[in-house]
ChimeraX commands (.cxc) that place a marker at each C-alpha (Angstrom):
marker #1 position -20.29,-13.86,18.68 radius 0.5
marker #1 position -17.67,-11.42,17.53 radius 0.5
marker #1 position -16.96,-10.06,14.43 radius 0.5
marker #1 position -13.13,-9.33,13.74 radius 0.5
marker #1 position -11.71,-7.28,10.68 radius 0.5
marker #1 position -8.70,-7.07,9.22 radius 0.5
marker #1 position -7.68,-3.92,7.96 radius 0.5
marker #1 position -3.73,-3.42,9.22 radius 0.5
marker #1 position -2.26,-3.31,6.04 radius 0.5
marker #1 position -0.62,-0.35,3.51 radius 0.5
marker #1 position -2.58,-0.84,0.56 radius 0.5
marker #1 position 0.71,0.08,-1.98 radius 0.5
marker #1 position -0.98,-1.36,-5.15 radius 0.5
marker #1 position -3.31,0.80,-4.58 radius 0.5
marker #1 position -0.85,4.23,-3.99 radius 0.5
marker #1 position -1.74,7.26,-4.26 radius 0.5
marker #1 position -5.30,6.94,-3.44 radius 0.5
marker #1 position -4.01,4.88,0.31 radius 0.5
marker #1 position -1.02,6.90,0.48 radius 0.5
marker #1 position -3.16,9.07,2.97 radius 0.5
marker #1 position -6.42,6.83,3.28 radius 0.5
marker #1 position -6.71,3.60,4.64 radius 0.5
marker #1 position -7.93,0.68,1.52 radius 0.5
marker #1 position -11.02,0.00,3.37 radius 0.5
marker #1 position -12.46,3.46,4.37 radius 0.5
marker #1 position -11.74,4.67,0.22 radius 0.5
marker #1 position -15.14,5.16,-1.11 radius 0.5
marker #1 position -17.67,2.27,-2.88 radius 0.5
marker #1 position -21.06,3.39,-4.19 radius 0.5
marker #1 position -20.98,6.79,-2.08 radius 0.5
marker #1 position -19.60,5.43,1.08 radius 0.5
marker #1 position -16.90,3.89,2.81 radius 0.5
marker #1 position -15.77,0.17,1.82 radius 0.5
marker #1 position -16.17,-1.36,5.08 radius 0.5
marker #1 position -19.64,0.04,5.59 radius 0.5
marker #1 position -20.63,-2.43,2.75 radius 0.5
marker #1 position -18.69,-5.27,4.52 radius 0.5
marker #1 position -20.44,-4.51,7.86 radius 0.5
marker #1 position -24.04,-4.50,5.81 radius 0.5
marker #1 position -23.40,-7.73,4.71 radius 0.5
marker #1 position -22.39,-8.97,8.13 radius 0.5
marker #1 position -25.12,-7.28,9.98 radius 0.5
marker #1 position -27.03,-9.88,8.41 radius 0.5
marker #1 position -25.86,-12.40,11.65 radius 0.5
marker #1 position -28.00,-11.45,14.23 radius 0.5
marker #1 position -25.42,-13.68,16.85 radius 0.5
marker #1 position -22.75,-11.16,16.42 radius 0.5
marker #1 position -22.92,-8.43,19.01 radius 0.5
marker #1 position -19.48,-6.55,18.74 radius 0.5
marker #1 position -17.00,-5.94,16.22 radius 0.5
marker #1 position -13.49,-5.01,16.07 radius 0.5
marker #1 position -10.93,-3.34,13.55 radius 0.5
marker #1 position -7.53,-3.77,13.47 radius 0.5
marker #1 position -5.61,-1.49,12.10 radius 0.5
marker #1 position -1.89,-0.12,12.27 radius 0.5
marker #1 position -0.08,2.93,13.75 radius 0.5
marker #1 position -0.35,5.11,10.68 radius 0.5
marker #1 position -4.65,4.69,10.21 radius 0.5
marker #1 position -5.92,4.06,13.30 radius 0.5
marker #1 position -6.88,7.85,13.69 radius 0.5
marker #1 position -8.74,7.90,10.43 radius 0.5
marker #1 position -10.65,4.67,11.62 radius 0.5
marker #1 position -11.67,6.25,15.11 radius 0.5
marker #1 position -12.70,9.37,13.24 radius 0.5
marker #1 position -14.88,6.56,10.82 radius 0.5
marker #1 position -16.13,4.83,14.19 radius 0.5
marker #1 position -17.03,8.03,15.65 radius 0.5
marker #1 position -19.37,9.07,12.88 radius 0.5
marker #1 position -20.65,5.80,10.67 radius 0.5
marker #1 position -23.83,5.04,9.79 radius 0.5
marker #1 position -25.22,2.37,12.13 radius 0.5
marker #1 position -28.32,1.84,9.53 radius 0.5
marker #1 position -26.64,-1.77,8.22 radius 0.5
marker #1 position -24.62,-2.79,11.11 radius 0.5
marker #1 position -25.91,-1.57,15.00 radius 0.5
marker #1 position -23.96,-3.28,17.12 radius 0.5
marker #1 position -20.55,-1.70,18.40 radius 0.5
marker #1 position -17.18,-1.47,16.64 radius 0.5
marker #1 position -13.87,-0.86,18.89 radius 0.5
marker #1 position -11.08,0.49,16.92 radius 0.5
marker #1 position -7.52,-1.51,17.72 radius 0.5
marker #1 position -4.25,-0.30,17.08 radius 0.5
marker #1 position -1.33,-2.84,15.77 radius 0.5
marker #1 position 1.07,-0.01,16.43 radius 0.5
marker #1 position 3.00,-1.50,13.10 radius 0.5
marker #1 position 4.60,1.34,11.30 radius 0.5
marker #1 position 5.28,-0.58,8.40 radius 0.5
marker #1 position 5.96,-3.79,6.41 radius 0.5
marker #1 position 9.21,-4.02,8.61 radius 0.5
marker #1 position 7.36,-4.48,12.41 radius 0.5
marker #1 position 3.97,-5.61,10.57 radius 0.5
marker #1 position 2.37,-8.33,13.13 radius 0.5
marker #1 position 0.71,-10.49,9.92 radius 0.5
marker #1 position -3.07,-11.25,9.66 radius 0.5
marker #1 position -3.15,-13.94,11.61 radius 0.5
marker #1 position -0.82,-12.13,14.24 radius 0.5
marker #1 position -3.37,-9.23,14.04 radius 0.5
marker #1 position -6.26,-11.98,14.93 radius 0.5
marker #1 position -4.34,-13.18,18.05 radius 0.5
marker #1 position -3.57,-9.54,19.20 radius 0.5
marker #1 position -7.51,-8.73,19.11 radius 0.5
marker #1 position -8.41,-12.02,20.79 radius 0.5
marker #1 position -5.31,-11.55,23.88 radius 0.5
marker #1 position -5.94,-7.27,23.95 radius 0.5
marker #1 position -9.92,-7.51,24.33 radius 0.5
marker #1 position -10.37,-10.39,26.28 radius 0.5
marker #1 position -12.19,-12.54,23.73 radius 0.5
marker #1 position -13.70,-15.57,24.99 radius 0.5
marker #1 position -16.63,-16.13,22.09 radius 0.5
marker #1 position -17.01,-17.44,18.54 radius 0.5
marker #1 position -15.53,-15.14,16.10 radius 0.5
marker #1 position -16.19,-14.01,12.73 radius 0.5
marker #1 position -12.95,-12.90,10.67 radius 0.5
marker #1 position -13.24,-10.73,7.43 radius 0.5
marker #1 position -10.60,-8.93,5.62 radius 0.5
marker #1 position -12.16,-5.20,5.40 radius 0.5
marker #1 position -10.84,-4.88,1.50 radius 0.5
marker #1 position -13.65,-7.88,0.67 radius 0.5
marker #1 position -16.90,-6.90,-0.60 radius 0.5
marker #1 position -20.33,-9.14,-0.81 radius 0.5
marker #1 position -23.00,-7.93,-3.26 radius 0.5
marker #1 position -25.44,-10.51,-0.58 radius 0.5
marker #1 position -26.10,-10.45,2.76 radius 0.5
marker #1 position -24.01,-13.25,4.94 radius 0.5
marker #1 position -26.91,-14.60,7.56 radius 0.5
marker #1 position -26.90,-18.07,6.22 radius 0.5
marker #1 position -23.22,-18.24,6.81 radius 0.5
marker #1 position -24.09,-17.44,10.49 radius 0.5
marker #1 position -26.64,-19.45,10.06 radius 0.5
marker #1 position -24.28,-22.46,9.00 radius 0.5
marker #1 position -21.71,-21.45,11.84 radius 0.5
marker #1 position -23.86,-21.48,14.72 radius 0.5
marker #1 position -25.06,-25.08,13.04 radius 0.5
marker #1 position -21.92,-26.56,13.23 radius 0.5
marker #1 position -19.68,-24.93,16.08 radius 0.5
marker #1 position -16.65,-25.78,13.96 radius 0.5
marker #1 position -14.34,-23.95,11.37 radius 0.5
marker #1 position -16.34,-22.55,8.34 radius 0.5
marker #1 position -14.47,-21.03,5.85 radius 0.5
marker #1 position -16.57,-19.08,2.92 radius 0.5
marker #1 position -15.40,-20.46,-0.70 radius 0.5
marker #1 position -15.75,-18.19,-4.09 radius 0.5
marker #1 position -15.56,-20.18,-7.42 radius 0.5
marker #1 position -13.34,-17.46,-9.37 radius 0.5
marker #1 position -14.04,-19.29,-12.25 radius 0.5
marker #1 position -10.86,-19.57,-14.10 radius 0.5
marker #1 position -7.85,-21.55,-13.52 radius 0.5
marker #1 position -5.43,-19.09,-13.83 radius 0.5
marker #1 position -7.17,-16.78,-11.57 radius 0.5
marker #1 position -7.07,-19.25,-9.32 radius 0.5
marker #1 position -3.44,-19.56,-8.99 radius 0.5
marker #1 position -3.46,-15.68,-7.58 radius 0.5
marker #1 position -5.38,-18.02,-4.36 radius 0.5
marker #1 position -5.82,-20.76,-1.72 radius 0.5
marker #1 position -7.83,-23.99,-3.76 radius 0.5
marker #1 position -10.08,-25.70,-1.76 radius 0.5
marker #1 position -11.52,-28.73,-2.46 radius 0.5
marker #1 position -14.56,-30.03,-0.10 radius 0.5
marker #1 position -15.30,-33.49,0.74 radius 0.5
marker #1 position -19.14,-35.23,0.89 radius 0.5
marker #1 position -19.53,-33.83,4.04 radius 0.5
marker #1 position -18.95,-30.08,2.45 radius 0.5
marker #1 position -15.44,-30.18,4.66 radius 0.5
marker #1 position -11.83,-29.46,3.24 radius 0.5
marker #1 position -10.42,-32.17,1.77 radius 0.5
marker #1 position -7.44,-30.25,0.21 radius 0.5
marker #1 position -6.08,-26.82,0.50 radius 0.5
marker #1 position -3.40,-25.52,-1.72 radius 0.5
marker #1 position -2.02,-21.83,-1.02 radius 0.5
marker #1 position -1.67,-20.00,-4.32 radius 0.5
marker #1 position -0.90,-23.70,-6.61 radius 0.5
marker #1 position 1.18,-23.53,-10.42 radius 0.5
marker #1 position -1.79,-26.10,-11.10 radius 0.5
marker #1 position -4.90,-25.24,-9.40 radius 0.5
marker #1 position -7.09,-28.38,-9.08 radius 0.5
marker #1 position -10.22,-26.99,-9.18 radius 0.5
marker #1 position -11.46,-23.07,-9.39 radius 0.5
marker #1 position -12.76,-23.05,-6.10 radius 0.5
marker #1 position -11.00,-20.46,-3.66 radius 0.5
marker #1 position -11.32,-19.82,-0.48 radius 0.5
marker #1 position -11.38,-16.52,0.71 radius 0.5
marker #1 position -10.84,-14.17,3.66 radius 0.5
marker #1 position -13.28,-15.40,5.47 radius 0.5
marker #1 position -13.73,-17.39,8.88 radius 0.5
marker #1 position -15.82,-18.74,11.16 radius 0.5
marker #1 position -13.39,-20.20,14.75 radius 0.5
marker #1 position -15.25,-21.13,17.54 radius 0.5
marker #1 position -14.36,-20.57,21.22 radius 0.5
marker #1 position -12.88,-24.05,21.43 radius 0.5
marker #1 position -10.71,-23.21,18.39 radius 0.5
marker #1 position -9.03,-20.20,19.86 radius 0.5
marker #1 position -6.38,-22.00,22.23 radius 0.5
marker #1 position -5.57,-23.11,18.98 radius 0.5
marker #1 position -4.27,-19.95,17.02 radius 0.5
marker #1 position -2.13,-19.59,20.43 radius 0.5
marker #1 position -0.34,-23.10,19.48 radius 0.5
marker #1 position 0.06,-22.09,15.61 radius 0.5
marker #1 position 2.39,-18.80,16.38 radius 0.5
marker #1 position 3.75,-20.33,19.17 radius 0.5
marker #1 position 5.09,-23.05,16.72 radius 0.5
marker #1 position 6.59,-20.69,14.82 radius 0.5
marker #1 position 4.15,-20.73,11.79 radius 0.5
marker #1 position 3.85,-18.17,9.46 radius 0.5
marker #1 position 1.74,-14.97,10.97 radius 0.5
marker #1 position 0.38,-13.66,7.74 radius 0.5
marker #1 position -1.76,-14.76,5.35 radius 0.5
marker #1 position -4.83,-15.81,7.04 radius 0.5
marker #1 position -5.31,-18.87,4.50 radius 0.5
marker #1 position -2.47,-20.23,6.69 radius 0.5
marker #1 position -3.95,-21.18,9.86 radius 0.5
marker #1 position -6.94,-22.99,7.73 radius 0.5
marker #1 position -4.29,-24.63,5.88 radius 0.5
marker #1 position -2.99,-26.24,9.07 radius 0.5
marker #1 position -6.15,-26.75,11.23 radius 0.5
marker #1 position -8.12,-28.67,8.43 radius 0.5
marker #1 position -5.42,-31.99,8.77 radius 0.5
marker #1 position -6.41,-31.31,12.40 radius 0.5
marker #1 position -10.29,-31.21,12.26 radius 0.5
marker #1 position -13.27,-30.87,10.41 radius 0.5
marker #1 position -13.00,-27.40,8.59 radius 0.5
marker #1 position -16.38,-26.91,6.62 radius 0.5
marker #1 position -16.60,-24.89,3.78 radius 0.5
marker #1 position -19.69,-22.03,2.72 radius 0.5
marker #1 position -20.16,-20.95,-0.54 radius 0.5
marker #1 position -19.97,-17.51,-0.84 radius 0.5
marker #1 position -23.74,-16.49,-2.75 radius 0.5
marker #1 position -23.91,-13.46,-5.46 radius 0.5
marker #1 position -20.58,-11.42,-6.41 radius 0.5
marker #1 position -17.56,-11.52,-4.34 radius 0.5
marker #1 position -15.07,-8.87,-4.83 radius 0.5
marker #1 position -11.00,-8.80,-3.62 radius 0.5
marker #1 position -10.29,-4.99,-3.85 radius 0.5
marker #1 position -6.56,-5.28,-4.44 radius 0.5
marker #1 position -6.09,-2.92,-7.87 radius 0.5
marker #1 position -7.82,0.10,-8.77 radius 0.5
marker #1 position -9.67,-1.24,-11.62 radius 0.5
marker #1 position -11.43,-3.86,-9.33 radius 0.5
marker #1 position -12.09,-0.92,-7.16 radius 0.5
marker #1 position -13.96,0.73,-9.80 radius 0.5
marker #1 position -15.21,-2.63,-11.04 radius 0.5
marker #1 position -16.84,-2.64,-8.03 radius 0.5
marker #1 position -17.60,0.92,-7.20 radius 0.5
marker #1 position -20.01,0.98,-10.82 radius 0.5
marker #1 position -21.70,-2.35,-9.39 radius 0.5
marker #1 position -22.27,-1.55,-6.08 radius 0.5
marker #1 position -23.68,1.73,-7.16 radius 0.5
marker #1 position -26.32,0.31,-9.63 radius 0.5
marker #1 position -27.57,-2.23,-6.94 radius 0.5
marker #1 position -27.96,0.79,-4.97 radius 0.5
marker #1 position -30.23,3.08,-7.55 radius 0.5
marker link #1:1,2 radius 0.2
marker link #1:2,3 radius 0.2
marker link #1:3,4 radius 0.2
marker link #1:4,5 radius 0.2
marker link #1:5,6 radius 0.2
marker link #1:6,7 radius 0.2
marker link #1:7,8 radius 0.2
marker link #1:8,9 radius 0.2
marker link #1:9,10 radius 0.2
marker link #1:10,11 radius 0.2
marker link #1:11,12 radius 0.2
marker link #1:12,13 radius 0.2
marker link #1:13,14 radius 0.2
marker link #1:14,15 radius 0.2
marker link #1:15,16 radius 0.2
marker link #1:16,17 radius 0.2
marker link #1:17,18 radius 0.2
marker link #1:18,19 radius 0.2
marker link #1:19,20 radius 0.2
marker link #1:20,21 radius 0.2
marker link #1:21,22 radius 0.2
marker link #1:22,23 radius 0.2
marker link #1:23,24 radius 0.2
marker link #1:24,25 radius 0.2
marker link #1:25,26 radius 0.2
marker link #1:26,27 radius 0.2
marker link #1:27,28 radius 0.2
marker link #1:28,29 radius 0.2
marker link #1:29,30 radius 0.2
marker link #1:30,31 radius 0.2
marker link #1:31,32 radius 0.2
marker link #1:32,33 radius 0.2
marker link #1:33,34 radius 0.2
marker link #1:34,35 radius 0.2
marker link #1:35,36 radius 0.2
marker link #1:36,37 radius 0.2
marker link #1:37,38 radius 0.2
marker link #1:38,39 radius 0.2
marker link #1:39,40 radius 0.2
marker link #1:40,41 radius 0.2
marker link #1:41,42 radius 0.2
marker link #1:42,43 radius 0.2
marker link #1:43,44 radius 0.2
marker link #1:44,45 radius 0.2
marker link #1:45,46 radius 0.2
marker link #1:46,47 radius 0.2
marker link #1:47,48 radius 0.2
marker link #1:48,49 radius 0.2
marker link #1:49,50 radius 0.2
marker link #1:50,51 radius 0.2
marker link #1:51,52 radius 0.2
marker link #1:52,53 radius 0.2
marker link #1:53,54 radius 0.2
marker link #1:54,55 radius 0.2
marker link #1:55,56 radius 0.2
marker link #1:56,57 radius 0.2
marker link #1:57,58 radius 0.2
marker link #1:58,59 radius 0.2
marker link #1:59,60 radius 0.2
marker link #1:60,61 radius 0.2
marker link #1:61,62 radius 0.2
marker link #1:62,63 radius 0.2
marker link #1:63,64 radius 0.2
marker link #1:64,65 radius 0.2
marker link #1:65,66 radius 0.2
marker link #1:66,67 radius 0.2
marker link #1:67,68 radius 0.2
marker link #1:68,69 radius 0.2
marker link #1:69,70 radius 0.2
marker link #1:70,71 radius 0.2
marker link #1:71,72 radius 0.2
marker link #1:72,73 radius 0.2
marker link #1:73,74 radius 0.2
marker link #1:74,75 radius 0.2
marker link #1:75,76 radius 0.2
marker link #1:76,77 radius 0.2
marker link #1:77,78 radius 0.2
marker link #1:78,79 radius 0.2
marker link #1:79,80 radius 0.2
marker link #1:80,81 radius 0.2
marker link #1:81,82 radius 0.2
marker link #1:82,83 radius 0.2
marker link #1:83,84 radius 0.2
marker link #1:84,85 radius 0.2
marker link #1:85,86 radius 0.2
marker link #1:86,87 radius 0.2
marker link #1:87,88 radius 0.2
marker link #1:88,89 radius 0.2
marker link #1:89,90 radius 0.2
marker link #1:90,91 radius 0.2
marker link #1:91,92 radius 0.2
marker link #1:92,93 radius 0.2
marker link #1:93,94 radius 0.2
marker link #1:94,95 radius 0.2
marker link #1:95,96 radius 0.2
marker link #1:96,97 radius 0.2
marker link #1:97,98 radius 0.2
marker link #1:98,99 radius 0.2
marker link #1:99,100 radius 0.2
marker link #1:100,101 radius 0.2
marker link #1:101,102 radius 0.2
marker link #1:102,103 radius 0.2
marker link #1:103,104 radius 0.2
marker link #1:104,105 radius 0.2
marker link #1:105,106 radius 0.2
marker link #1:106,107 radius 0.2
marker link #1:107,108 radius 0.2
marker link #1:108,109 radius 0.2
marker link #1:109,110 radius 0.2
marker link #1:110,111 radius 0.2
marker link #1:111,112 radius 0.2
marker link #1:112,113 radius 0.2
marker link #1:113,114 radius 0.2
marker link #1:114,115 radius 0.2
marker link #1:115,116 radius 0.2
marker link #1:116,117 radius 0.2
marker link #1:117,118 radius 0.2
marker link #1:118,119 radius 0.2
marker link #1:119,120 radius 0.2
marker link #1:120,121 radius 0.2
marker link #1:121,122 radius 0.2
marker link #1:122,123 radius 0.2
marker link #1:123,124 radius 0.2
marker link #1:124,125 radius 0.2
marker link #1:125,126 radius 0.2
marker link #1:126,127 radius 0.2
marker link #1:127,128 radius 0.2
marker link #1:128,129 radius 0.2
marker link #1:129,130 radius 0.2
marker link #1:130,131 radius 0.2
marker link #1:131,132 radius 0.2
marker link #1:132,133 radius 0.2
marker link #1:133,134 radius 0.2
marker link #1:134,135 radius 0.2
marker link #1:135,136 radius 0.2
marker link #1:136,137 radius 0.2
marker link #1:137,138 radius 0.2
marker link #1:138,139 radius 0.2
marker link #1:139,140 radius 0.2
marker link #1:140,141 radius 0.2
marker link #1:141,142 radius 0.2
marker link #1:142,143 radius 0.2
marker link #1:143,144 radius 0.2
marker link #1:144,145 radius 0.2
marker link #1:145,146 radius 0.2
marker link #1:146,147 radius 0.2
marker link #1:147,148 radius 0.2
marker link #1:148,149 radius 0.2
marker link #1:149,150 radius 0.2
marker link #1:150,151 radius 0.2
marker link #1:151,152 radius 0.2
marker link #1:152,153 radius 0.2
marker link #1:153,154 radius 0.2
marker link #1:154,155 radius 0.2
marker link #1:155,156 radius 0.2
marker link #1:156,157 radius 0.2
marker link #1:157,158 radius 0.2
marker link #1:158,159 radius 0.2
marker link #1:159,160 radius 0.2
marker link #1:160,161 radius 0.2
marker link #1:161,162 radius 0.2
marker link #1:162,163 radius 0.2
marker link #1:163,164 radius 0.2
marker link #1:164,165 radius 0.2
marker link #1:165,166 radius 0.2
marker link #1:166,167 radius 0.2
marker link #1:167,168 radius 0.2
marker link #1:168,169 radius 0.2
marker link #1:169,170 radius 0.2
marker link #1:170,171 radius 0.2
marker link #1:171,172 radius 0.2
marker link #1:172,173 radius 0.2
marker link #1:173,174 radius 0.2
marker link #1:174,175 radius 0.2
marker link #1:175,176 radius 0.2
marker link #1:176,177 radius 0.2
marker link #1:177,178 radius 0.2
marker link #1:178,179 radius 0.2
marker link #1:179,180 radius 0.2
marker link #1:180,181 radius 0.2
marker link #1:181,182 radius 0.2
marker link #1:182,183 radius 0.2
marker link #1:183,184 radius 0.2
marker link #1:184,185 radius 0.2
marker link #1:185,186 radius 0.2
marker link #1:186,187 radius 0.2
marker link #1:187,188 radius 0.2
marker link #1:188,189 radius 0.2
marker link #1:189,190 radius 0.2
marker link #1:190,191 radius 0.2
marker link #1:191,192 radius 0.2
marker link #1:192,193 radius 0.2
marker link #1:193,194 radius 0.2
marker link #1:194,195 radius 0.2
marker link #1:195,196 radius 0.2
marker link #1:196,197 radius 0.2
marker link #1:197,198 radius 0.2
marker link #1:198,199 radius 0.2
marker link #1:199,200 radius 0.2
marker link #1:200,201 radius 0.2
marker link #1:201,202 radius 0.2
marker link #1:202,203 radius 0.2
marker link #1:203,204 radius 0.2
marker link #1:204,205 radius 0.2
marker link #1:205,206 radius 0.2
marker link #1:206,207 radius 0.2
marker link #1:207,208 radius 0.2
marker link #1:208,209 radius 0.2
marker link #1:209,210 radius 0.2
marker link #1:210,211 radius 0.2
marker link #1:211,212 radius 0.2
marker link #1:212,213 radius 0.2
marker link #1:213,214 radius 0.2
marker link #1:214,215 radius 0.2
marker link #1:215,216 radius 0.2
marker link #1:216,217 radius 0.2
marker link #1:217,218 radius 0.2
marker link #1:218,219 radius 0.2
marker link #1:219,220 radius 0.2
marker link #1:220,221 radius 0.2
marker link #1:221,222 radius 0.2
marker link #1:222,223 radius 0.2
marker link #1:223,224 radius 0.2
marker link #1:224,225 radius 0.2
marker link #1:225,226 radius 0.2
marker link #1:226,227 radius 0.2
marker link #1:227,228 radius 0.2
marker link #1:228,229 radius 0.2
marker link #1:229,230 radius 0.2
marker link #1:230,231 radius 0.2
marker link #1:231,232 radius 0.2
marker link #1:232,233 radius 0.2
marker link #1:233,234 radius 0.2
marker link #1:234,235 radius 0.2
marker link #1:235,236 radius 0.2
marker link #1:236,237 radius 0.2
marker link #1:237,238 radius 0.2
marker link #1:238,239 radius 0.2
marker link #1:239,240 radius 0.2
marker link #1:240,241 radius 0.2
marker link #1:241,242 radius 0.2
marker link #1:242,243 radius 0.2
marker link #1:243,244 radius 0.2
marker link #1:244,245 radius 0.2
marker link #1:245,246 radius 0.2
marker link #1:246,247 radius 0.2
marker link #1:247,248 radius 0.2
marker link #1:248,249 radius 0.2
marker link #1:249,250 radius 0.2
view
């Protein structure tokens, strides 16, 4: 299995601090951002490589990263790979970012795929756990809690059989508080499909997308995300989550 993170983006809402730093290599509890997302993926002992994709402007500053991270919470291997976006103008989109990593490296496995700005105060194994159990979509689900926080989202709502039933990309009138979030499980069989969504002209960013139109298609199953989940998109979540990350730690 391979583990796949997104991390091609500019960060403005959070300018100046990503002016000159990428969003996921700014500091959380003493150490870079996506060393906490790789911690709580290291708990999946299936995946055995990992791969960041990032743009023109950071991809330096993430083989500098990859060159000297601590391995403690996540051993296996992580290849650096360059967009070569400059900007919003040329950006390829998340998903088109996914599809460039699977087509560059060869990929012919189940993959994992995480936006590198999300943190997990627990460790992920029983979503690997749950992936390997179903060889089908999974797609990790946050209740946020709030209706109108939900509207910020994509609302899921699951089925009996814990798949999607409905998915509505960032609703007026959220049905429910449960989100899901960037976070996805496709396995090898799946991946001919993400070829057929751009090829159909669909919409290349916004992961949430290509869940929205493979559930109609097949069973997509749905995780609950355990413990704290945190979208670092403002500075005062950042700090939000800097302060809680660095009690856990003491």
């Amino acid at each position: 299995m391979k583990l796949i993170i997104l991390a091609a983006g500019y960060a403005t809402r959070l300018y100046p601090l990503t002016l000159n730093q990428p969003k996921p290599l700014l500091p959380v509890a003493g150490k870079p951002m996506v060393d906490h997302v790789l911690a709580s993926l290291g708990a999946i002992d299936a995946i055995d490589e990992a791969f960041i994709v990032t743009n023109e402007k950071f991809a330096g500053h993430f083989e500098a990263w990859a060159s000297r991270r601590n391995t403690s919470g996540f051993s296996s291997l992580v290849r650096v790979v360059n967009d070569h976006s400059t900007g919003d103008d040329n950006k390829l989109g998340a998903i088109g970012d996914l599809h460039l990593v699977l087509k560059s490296q060869g990929i012919d496995d189940d993959v994992i795929v995480v936006a590198g700005d999300n943190l997990f105060s627990d460790k992920l194994g029983d979503y690997g756990r749950l992936c390997a159990e179903k060889n089908a979509p999974v797609l990790g689900v946050y209740d946020v809690g709030s209706l109108k926080e939900a509207t910020k989202y994509g609302v899921v709502e699951s089925d009996a059989n814990g798949c999607i039933a409905s998915f509505e990309e960032k609703p007026a009138a959220p049905k429910s508080t449960l989100i899901g979030i960037a976070l996805y499980h496709y396995p090898r069989v799946v991946l001919p499909l993400i070829d057929q969504y751009l090829a159909d002209g669909n919409n290349p960013d916004q992961p949430g997308r290509l869940i929205q139109w493979l559930y109609p298609r097949m069973p997509v199953y749905t995780w609950s995300v355990p413990g704290t989940w945190y979208d670092i998109g403002s500075k005062e979540t950042l700090e939000e989550a800097d302060g809680i990350f660095s009690i856990n730690q003491d």
